[in-house]
C-alpha positions in Angstrom: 0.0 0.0 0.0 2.7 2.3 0.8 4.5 1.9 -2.3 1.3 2.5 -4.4 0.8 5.7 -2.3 4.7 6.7 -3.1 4.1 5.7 -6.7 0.8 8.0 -7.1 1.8 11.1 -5.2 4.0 12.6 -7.9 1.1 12.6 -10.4 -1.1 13.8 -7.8 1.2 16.7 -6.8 2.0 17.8 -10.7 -2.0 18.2 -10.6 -2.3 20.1 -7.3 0.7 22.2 -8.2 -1.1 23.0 -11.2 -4.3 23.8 -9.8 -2.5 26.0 -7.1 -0.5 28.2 -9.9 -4.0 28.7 -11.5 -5.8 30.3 -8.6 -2.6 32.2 -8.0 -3.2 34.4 -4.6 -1.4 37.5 -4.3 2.0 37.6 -3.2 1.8 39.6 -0.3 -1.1 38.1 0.9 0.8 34.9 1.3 3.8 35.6 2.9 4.1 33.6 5.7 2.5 30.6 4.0 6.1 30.6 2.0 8.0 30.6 5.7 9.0 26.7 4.8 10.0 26.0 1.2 11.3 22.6 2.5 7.4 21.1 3.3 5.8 23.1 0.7 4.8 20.7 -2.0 3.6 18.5 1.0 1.7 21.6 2.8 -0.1 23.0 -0.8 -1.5 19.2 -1.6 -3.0 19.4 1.9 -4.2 22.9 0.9 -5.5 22.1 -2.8 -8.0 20.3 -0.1 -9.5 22.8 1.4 -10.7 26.4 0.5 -8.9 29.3 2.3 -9.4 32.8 2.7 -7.0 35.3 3.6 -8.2 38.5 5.9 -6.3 41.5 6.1 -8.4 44.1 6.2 -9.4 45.7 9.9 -12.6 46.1 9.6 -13.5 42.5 8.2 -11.3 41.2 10.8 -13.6 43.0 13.6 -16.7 42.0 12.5 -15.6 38.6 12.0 -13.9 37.7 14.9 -15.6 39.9 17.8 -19.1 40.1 16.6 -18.9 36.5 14.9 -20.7 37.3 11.3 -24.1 37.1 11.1 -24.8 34.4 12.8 -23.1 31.5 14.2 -20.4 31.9 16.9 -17.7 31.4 14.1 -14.8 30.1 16.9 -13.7 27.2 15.6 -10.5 26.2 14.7 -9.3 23.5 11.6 -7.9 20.0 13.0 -4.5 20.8 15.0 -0.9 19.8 14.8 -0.7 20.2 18.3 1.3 17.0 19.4 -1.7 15.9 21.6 -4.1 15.9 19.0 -2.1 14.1 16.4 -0.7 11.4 18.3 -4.5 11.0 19.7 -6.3 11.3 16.4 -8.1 14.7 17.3 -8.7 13.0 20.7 -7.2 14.6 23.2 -7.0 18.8 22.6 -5.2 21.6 24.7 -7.0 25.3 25.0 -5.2 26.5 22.2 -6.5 23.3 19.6 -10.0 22.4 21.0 -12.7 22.4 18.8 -15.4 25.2 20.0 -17.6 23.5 22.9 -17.6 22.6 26.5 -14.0 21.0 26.7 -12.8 24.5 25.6 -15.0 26.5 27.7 -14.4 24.5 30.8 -10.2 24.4 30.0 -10.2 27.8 29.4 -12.2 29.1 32.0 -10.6 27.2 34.7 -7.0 28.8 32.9 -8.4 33.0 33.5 -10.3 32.1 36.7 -7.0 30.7 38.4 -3.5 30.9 37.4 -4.3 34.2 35.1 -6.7 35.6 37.5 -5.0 39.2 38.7 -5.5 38.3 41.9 -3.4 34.8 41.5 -0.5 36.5 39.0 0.1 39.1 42.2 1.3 35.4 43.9 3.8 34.7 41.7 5.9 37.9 42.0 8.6 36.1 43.5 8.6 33.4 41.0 9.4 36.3 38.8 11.5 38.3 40.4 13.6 35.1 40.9 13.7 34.2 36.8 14.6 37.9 36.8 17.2 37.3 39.1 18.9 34.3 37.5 18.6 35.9 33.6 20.1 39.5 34.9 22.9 37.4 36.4 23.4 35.6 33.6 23.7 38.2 31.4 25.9 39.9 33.7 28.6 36.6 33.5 28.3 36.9 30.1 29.0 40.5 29.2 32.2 40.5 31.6 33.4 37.6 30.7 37.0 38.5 28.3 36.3 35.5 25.8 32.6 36.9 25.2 34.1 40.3 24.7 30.8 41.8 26.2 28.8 40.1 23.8 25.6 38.0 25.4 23.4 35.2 23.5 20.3 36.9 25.0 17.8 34.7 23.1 19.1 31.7 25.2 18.9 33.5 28.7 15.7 34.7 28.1 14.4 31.6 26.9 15.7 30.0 30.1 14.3 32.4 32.6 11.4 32.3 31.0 10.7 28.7 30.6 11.8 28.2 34.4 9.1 30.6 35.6 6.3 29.3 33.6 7.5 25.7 35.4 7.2 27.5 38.6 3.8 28.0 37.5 2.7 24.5 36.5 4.0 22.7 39.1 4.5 24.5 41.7 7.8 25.4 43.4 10.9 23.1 43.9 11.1 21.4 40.8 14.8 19.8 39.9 16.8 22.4 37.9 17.8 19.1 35.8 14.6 18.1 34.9 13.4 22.1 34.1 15.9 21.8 31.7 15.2 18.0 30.5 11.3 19.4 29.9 12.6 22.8 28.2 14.7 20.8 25.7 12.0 18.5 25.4 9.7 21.2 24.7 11.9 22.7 22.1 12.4 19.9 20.1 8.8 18.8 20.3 7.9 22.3 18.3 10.4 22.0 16.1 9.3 18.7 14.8 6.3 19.9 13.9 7.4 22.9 12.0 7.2 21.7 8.2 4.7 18.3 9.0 1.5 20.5 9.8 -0.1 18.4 7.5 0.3 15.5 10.0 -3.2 17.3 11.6 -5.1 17.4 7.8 -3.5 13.9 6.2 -2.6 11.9 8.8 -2.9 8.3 7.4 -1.0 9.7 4.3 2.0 11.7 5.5 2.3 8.9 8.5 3.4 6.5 5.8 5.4 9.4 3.7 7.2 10.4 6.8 7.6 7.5 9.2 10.8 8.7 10.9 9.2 11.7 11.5 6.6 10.3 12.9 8.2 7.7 14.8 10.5 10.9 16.3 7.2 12.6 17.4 5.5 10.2 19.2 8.6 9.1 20.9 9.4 13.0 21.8 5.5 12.8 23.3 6.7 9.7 25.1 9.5 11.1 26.2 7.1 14.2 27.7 4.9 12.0 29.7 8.1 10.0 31.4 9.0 14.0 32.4 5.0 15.1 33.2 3.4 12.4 34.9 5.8 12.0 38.1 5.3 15.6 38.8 1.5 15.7 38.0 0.9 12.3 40.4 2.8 14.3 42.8 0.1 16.8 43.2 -2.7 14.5 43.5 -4.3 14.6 46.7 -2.6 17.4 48.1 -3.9 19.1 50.6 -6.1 22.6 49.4 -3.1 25.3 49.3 -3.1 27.7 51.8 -4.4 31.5 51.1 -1.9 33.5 50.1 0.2 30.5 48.0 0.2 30.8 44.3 -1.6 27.9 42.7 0.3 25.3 40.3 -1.6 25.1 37.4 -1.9 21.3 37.1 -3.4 21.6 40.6 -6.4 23.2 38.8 -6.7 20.6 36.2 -6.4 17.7 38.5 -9.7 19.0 39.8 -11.4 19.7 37.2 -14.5 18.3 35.6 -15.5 18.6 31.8 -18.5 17.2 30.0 -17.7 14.1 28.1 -17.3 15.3 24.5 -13.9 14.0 23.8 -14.9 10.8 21.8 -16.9 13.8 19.1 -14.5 15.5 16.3 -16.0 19.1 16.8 -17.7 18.5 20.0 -21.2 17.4 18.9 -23.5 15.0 20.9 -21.8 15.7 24.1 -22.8 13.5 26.8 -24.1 15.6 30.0 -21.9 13.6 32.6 -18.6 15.3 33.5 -15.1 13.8 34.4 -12.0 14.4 35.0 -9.4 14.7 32.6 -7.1 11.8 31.3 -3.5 11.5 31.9 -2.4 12.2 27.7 -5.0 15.4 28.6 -3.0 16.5 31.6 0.4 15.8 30.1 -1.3 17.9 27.0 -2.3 20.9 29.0 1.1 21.0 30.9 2.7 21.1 27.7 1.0 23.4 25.8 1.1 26.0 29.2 4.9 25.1 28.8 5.7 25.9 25.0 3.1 28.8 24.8 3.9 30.6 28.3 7.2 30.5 27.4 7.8 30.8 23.0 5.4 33.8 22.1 6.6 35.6 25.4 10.1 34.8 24.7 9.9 36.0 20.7 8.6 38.9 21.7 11.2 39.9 24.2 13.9 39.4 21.6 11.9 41.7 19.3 11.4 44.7 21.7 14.9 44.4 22.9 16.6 44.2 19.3 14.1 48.0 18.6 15.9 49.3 21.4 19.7 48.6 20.5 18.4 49.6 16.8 16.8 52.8 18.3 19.0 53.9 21.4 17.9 57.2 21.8 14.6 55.3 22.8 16.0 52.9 25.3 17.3 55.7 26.7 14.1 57.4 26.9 13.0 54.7 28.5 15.6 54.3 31.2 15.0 57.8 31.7 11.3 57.1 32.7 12.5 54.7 34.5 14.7 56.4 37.2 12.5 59.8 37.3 9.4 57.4 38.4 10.7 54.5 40.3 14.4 56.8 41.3 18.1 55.5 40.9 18.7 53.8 44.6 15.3 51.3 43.9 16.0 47.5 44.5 14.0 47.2 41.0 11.2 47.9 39.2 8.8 46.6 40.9 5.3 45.6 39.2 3.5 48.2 41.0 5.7 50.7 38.8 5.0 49.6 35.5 1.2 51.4 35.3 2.8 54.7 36.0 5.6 53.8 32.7 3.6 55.4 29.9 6.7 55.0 27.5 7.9 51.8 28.5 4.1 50.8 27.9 4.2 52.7 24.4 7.4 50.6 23.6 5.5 47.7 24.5 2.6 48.7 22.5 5.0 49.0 19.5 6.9 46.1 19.4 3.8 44.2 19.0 2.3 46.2 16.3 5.4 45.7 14.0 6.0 42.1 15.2 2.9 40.2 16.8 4.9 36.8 18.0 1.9 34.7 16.5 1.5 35.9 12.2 -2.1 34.5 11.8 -5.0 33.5 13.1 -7.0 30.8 11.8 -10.8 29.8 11.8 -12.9 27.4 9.9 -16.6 27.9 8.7 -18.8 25.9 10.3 -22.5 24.6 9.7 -23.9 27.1 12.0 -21.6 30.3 11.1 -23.0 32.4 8.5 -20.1 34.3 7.3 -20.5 36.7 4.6 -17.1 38.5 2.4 -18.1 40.6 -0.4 -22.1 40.0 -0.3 -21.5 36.0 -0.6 -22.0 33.2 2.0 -18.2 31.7 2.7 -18.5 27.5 2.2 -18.6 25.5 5.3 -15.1 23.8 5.8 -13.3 26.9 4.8 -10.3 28.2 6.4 -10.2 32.1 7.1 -6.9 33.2 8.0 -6.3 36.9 9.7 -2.6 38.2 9.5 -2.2 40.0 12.3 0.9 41.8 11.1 -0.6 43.4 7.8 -3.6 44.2 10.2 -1.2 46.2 12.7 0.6 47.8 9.9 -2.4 49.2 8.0 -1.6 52.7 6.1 -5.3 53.3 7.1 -4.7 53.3 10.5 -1.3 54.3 11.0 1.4 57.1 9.7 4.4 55.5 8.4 3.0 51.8 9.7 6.7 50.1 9.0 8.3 52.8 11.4 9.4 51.8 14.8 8.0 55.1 16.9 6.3 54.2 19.8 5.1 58.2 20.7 2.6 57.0 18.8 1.1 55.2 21.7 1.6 58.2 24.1 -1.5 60.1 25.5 -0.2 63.3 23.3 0.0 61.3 19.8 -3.6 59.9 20.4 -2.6 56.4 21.8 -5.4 56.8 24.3 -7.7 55.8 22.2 -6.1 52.1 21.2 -6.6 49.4 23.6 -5.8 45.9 23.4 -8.9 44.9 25.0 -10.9 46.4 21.9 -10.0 43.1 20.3 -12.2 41.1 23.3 -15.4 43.0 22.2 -14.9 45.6 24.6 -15.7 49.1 23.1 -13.1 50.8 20.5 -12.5 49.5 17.1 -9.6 47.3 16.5 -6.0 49.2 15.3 -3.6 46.2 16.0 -4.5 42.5 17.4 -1.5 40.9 18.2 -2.9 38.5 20.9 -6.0 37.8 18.6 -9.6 38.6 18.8 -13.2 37.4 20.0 -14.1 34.7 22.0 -10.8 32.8 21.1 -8.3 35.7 21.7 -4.7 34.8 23.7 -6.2 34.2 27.1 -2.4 34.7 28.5 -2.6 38.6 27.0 -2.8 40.1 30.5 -0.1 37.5 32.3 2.4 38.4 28.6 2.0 42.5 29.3 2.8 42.0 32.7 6.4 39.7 32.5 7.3 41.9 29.2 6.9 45.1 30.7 8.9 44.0 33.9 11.6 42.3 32.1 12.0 44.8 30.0 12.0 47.3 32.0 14.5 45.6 34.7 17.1 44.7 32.2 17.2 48.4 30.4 17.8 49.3 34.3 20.5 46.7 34.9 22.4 46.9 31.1 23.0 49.5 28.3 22.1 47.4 25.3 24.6 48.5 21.7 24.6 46.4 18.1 27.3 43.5 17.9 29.4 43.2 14.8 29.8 40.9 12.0 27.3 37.9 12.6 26.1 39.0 15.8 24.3 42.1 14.9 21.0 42.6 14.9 18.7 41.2 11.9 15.0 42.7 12.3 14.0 40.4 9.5 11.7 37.7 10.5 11.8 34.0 10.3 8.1 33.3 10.3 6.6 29.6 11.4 4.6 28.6 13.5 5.7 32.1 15.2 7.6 35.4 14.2 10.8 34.9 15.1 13.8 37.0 14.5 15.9 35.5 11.7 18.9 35.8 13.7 18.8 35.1 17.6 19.2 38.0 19.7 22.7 38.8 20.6 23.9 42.0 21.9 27.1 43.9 23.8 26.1 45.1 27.1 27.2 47.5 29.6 26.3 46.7 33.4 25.1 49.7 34.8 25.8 49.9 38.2 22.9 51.2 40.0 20.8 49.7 42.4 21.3 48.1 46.3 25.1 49.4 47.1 25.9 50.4 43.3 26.7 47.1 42.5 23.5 46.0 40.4 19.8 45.4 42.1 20.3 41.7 41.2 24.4 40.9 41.7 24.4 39.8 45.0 21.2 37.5 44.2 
């Protein structure tokens, strides 16, 4: 069988390649589909399958995704290449892959009513300010060491940090510093082999035979996951309720929880009423996904706004000048409690993810009950609607020289008052940039992501003056788009401690 399949797939692709050239979609309109050249032929013939619309105007995207069309809800997503669902056959879903229904409502509801809840997040300011504490000294060993030459691989200190608070967060404190590594390489290697075999979620009988190795390297990767997940998740069964005033561990939350019993339905239909708890595969699942998507987006996005700033150093000064006229020169840090009184730091913020939202698309699919209309026609059930979130944020409509890194235009005085990030939830204001998404299925991590960036951020401009390496190590703003918008070149950069802080030796050196 698998040599007929082998035998028959060139034929079929010289007619799906054909097919593709003749509907032709404009170039500009499809630049991140063209992010892996590698997959492509396999990633069009999953394509040539389906219909697909690409969004980029505003005002479609708004009525779309926050009012839902005309009728319908219109929040569901295509079948996944999340690892979970693959490996289970569109079985066993995360937040981020569910179909729309009551395994998504009750997964994501328990995610923003505990661990993302403001009053939770406010627990886990020592979980932060110790990541902080570990990255800052990092960097610091880095920058003075004489074989770096004050040069610092920044991408891979943040990612770090970053990844060992979000474990902080999932399972609680006093996890091995081996195995928080062990899961982050895990991790890591998990999402990059499924960059390029997305069709794995559309064809999976067909590409499982095409690419066994890969296959085989995936599920042993998820194996691999659960030998790291499980011990930790059966340690936190039965524990006793946390005292007030702990931070919760997310998997805490999920080994309580109850969802209807929909799982055995593709899209969620005749759901049985009983509830139960959730399977091991959909706690390893949930764990993971928390993992890879508290921890990637967060940690693009950090590289992004620091590479602006050593590109645009009157700016970071600007913003270290904020800094020490609001929160003064002899503070331990900035503390969280300062970062609503930042308006520039918060404009920078603001900025970075206009020009580059960490996630490029969106994606929906037309269901039987949506009734979505573009140009006056009905759009087919089964289609897939893409919204580029990038060519959405950079609309000349919108915005004054949109490809222009000037964040005054986020400042009370340039009329950033009016644009709000919440505008893209349905709350009132139209939508001028949605970087975390919008509607029902927007980022529900968009509060916990402004919080840690504007802290790091602001903490490491406090800590370091950030200049341009040379040669190989400068700084690329092209991206490398994916899954996510990375920069093309890992973030490195020279930096200069600044000694300020506790005893003028650095807020963090004795730490």
């Amino acid at each position: 069988m698998q040599e007929l399949i082998l035998l028959l797939l060139p034929m079929t692709l010289l007619v799906v390649i054909g097919s593709l050239l003749r509907r032709a979609p404009p170039i500009k309109e499809m630049r991140t589909r063209l992010a892996a050249v590698k997959w492509g032929l396999v990633r069009d013939f999953s394509a040539a399958l389906r219909q697909e619309v690409v969004v980029t105007d505003r005002v479609t995207a708004h009525h779309l995704l926050v009012r839902g069309g005309a009728g319908g809800a219109f929040c569901n997503r295509p079948p996944t290449s999340a690892a979970s669902a693959v490996l289970s056959g569109q079985r066993h879903h995360n937040i981020t892959s569910a179909p729309y229904g009551s395994l998504w409502r009750a997964t994501r509801r328990n995610l923003v009513s505990e661990v993302f809840h403001p009053s939770c997040l406010r627990l886990y300011a020592p979980a932060r300010r110790a990541a902080l504490c570990g990255l800052v000294a990092d960097l610091r060993e880095q920058c003075t060491s004489k074989s770096n030459d004050g040069v610092a691989l920044a991408a891979e200190s943040m990612h770090a940090a970053m990844f060992g608070l979000n474990a902080t967060m999932c399972f609680g404190d006093g996890v091995d510093a081996g195995l928080v590594r062990a899961m982050a390489d895990n991790t890591e290697e998990l999402i990059w082999s499924l960059v390029g075999v997305r069709v794995f979620a559309a064809l999976p009988a067909l590409t499982r035979l095409i690419y066994r190795e890969r296959w085989n390297k995936l599920a042993a990767l998820r194996r691999q996951q659960e030998e790291l997940y499980l011990p930790l998740i059966n340690a936190r069964r039965g524990r006793r309720r946390r005292p007030s005033g702990e931070a919760p561990a997310y998997v805490d939350t999920l080994i309580e929880l109850l969802v209807a019993d929909e799982r055995n339905s593709a899209y969620g239909g005749n759901a049985s009423s009983r509830k139960q708890t959730l399977t091991d595969g959909e706690l390893v699942g949930l764990c993971s996904e928390f993992l890879g998507a508290g921890t990637e987006p967060p940690t693009a996005e950090l590289q992004w706004i620091m590479a602006n700033l050593v590109k645009h150093l009157d700016v970071q000064e600007a913003v270290r000048t904020e800094i020490e006229a609001v929160v003064g020169v002899d503070a331990e840090e900035v503390g969280e409690e300062d970062l609503g009184r930042l308006e520039y730091l918060n404009a920078v913020l603001m900025e970075a993810l206009r020009l580059h939202p960490s996630v490029p698309s969106v994606v929906r699919q037309v269901m039987p009950e949506d009734h979505v209309v573009l140009d006056g026609r009905r759009v087919t059930t089964g289609t897939i609607v893409q919204f580029q979130l990038e060519c959405l944020g950079r609309d000349k409509t919108s915005w004054a020289d949109p490809d222009e890194f000037q964040p005054e235009r986020f400042l009370a005085s340039g009329g950033g008052n009016v644009v709000s990030l919440v505008a893209a939830a349905g709350s009132a204001g139209e939508i001028r940039m949605m970087p975390f998404g919008a509607g029902r299925r927007m980022c529900p991590g968009m509060g916990v992501a402004m919080l840690q960036l504007g802290y790091f951020v602001a903490n490491l401009v406090r800590e370091f003056e950030w200049t341009e390496a040379e040669g190989d190590m400068a700084v690329d703003l092209e991206p490398h788009v994916e899954f996510l918008n990375f920069m093309r070149r890992p973030l490195r950069a020279k930096l200069t401690p600044l000694n300020k802080g506790v005893g003028g030796s650095g807020a963090f050196s004795d730490q």
